[in-house]
C-alpha positions as CSV (number, residue, x, y, z in Angstrom):
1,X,19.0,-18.0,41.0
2,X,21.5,-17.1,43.7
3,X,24.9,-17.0,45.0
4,X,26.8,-19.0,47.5
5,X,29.8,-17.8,48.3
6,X,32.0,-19.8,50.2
7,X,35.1,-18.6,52.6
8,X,37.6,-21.1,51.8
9,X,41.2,-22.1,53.5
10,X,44.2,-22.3,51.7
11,X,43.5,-25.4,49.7
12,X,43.8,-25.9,45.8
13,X,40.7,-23.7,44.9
14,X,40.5,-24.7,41.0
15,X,40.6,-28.3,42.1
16,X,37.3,-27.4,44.7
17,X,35.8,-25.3,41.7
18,X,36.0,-28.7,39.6
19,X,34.4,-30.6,42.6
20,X,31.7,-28.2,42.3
21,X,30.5,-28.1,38.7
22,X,30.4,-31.5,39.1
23,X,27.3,-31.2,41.4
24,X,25.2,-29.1,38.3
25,X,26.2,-25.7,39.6
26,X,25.6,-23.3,36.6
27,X,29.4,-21.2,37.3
28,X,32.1,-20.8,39.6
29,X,34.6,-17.8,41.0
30,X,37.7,-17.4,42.7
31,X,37.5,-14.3,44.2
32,X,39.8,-12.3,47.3
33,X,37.6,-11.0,49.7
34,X,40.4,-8.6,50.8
35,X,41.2,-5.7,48.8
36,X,45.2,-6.3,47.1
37,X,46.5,-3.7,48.4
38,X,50.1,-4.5,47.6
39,X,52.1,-6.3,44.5
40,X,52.5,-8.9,46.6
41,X,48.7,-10.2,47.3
42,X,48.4,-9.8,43.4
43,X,47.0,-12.7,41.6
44,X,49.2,-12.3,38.6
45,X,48.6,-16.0,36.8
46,X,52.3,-16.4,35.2
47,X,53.5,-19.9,35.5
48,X,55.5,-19.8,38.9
49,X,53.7,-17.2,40.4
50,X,51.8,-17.1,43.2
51,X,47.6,-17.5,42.6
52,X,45.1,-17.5,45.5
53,X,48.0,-18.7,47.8
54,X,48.6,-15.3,48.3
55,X,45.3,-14.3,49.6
56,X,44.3,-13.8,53.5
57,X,40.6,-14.3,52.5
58,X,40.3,-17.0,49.2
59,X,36.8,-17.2,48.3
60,X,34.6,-19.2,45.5
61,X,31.2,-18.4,44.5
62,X,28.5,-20.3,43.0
63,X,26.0,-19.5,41.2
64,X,23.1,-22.3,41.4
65,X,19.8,-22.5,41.5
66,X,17.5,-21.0,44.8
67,X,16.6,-24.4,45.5
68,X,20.0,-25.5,46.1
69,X,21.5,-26.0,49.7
70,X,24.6,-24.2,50.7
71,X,25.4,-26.8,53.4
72,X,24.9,-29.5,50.9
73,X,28.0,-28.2,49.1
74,X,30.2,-27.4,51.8
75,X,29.6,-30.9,53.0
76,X,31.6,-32.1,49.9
77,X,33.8,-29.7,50.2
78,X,34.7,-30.5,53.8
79,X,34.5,-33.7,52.9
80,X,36.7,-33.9,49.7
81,X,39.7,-32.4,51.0
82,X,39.1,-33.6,54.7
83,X,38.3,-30.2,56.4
84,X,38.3,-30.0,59.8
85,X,35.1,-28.2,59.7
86,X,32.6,-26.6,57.3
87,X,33.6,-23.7,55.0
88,X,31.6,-20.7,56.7
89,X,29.4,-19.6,53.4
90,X,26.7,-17.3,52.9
91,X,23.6,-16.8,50.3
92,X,22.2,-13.8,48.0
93,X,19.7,-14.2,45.9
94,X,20.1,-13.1,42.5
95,X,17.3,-10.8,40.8
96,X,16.6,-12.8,37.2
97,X,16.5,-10.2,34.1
98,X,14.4,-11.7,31.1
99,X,17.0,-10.3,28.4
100,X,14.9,-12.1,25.5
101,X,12.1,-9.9,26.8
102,X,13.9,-6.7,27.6
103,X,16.0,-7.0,24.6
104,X,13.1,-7.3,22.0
105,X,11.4,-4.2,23.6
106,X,14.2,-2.1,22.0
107,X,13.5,-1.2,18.3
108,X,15.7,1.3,17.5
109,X,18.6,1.0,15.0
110,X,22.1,-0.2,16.9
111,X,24.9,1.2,15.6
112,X,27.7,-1.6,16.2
113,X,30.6,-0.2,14.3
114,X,31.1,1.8,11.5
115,X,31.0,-2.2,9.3
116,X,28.0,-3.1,11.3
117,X,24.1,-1.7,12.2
118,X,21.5,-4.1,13.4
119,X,18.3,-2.6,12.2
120,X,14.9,-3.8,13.1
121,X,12.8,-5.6,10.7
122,X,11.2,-3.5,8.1
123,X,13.1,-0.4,8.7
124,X,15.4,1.3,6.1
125,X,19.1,1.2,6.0
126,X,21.3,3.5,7.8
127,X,24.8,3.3,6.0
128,X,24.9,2.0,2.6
129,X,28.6,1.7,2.9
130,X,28.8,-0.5,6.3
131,X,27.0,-4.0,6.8
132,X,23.5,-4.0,7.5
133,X,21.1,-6.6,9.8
134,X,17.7,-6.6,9.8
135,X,16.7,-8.7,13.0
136,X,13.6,-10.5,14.3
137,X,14.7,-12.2,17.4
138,X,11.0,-14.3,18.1
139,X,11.8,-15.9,21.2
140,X,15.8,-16.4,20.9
141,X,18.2,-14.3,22.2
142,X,20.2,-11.9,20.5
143,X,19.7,-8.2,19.2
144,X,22.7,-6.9,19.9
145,X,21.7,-4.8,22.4
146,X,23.1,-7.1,25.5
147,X,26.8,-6.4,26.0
148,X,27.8,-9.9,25.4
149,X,26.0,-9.8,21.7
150,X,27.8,-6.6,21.5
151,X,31.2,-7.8,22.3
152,X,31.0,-10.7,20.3
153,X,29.8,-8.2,16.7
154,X,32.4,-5.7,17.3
155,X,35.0,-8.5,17.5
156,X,33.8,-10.1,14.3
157,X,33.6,-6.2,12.6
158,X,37.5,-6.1,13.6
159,X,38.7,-9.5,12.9
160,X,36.7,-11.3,9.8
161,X,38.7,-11.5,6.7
162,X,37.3,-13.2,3.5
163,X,38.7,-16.6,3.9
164,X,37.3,-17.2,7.0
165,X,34.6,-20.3,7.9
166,X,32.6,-19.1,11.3
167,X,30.8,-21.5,13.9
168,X,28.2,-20.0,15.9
169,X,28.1,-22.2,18.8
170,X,25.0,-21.3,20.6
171,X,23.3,-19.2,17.9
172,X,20.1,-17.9,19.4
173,X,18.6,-15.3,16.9
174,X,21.4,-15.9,14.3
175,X,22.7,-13.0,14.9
176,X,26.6,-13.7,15.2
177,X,26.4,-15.9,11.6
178,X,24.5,-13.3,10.2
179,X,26.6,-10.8,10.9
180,X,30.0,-13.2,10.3
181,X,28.3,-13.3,6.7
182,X,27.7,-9.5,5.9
183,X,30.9,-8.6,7.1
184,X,32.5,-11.2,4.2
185,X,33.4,-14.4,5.6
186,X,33.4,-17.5,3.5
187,X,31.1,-19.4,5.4
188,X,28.7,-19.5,8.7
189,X,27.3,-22.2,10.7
190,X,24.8,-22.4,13.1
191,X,24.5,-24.8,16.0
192,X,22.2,-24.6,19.2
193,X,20.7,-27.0,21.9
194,X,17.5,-25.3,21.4
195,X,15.1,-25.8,18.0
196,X,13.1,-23.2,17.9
197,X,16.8,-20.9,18.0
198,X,17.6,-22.8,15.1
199,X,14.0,-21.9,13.6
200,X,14.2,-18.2,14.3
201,X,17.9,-18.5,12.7
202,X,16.6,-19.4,9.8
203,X,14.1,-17.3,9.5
204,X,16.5,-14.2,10.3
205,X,18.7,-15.6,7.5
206,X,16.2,-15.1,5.3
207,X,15.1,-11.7,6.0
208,X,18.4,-10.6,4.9
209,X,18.6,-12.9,1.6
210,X,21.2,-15.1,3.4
211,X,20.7,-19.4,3.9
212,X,22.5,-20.3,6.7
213,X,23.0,-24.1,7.9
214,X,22.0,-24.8,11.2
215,X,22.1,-28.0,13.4
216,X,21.5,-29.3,17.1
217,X,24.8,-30.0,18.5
218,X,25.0,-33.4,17.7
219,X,24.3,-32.9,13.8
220,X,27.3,-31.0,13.5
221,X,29.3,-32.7,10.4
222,X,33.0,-33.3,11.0
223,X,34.8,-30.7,9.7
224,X,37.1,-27.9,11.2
225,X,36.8,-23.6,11.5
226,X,38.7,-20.9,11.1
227,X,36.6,-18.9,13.6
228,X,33.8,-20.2,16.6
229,X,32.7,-17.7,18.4
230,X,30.3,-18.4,21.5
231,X,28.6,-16.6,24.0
232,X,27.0,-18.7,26.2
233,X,27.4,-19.1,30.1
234,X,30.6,-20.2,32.1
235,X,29.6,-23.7,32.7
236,X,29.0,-25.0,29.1
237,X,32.4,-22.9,27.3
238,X,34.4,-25.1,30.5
239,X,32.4,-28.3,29.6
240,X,32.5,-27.4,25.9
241,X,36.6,-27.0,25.3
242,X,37.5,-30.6,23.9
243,X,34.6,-30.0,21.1
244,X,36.2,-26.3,20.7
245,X,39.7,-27.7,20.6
246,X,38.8,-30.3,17.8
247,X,36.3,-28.4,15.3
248,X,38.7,-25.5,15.5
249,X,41.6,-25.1,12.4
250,X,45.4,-24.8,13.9
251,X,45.7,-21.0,14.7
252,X,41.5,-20.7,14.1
253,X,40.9,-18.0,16.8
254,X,38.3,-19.0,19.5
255,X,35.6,-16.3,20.7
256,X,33.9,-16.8,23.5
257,X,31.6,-14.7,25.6
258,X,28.1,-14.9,28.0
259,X,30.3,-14.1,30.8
260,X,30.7,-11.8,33.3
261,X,34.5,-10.3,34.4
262,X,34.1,-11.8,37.5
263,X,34.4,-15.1,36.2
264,X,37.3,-14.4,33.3
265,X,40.0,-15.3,35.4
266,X,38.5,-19.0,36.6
267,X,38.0,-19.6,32.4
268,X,41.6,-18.5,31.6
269,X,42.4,-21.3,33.9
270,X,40.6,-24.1,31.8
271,X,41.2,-22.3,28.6
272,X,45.0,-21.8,28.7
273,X,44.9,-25.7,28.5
274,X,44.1,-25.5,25.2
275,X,44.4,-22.5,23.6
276,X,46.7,-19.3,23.3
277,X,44.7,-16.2,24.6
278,X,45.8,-12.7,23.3
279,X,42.9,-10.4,24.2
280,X,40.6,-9.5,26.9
281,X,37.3,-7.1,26.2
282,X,34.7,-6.1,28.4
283,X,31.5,-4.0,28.5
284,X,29.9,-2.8,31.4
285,X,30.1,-6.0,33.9
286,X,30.8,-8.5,31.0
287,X,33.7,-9.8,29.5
288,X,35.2,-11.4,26.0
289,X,38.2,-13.6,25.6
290,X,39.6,-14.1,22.1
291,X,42.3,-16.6,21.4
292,X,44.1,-18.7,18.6
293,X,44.8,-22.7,18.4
């Protein structure tokens, strides 16, 4: 993977970050290559206020795959909104980090909060009094040891109640509906792109006495949630709000995570379409967003 980052002029940069996830670039961030130094080169996102147009130095950055061509994409942009010449832009390759891999190496108990441990398979309980995960991730993501995974449990620890129905949209290990279920929601669901996620779900499930229903995404019966919480990438939660919007309750709250702080402000865009957000997390170089319907 790598980044492209792109020094743009003062043109309508969430319109040029639209034209470029349409060309299958995985995410996209509006960032100010000067430091803001004043109140007045602020990005403050109120309705009315000024955004990027207050920058000397807009930029975007793309993260895409290493075979991709940085010209290619300043082409369209160039071309798009009829740019004298091509956006300067330049590359950095990204070092890859095999969490699945680096995550299952750690099998130590994981104190979440005082509701929630995630304990590794066969080990003994820790707290009798909070909720307790025994975990087998396989080959699906999700221990609870990556920030995001983190985030997304100490959320649910603060915020379940008993009435609550929970969608787990891009479930990996389970872990999230697991979890949604020990700390006393009504009901969990499952739902990933991938299979064998959905067949190391249910096997988690089981290890801790729990049947969970699980389905690809377009086996998902039509009904609505109080909760869905997802942590995923950038790319799919933008391409994924209508589904959100519709399988979500009115005032259901809407978790999403997978993403780094970098790009939270470039989602609040395409998310305050939709929904109300009311809180902000983050965790080393990752970030939460939490809002209602």
């Amino acid at each position: 993977m790598k980044n492209i980052t792109f020094l743009m002029p003062k043109i309508n940069l969430e319109l040029a970050c639209d034209l470029l996830l349409s060309f299958e670039v995985h995410s996209t961030t509006i960032e100010n290559l000067d430091k803001e130094i004043s109140f007045d080169s602020m990005w403050i996102d109120e309705p009315g206020e000024k955004r990027w147009e207050a920058w000397e130095k807009p930029t975007i950055t793309i993260l895409v795959d290493l075979k991709s061509s940085g010209v290619f994409f300043a082409n369209k942009l160039m071309q798009y909104f009829n740019l004298s010449s091509l956006p300067k832009y330049y590359e950095k390759i990204i070092k890859e980090v095999d969490w699945v891999t680096k995550t299952q190496r750690i099998n130590i108990p994981n104190k979440i909060s005082n509701k929630l441990w995630v304990l590794p398979i066969g080990s003994k309980k820790i707290d009798d009094s909070a909720a307790n995960i025994f975990l087998d991730p396989g080959s699906a993501f999700g221990t609870g040891t990556h920030p995001t995974t983190k985030l997304c449990l100490k959320w649910l620890s603060d915020n379940i109640k008993e009435s609550d129905s929970v969608l787990d949209f891009g479930c990996g290990s389970g872990i999230l509906s697991i979890a949604a279920i020990k700390l006393g929601c009504l009901t969990s669901t499952a739902v990933d792109i991938d299979p064998e996620a959905l067949k190391v779900t249910k096997q988690n499930s089981l290890i801790n006495n729990l049947s969970i229903e699980t389905y690809l995404p377009g086996n998902l019966p039509n009904k609505k949630f109080d909760i869905i919480i997802s942590n995923i990438l950038e790319k799919p939660l933008i391409e994924l709000l209508p589904k959100f919007q519709l399988l979500l309750k009115p005032e259901g709250y809407l978790v999403i995570s997978g993403i780094l702080k970098s790009q939270i402000k470039n989602l609040k865009i395409h998310y305050n379409k939709y929904f109300n957000f009311v809180n902000y997390r983050n965790e080393e170089d990752w970030g939460l967003i939490s809002g209602y319907k």
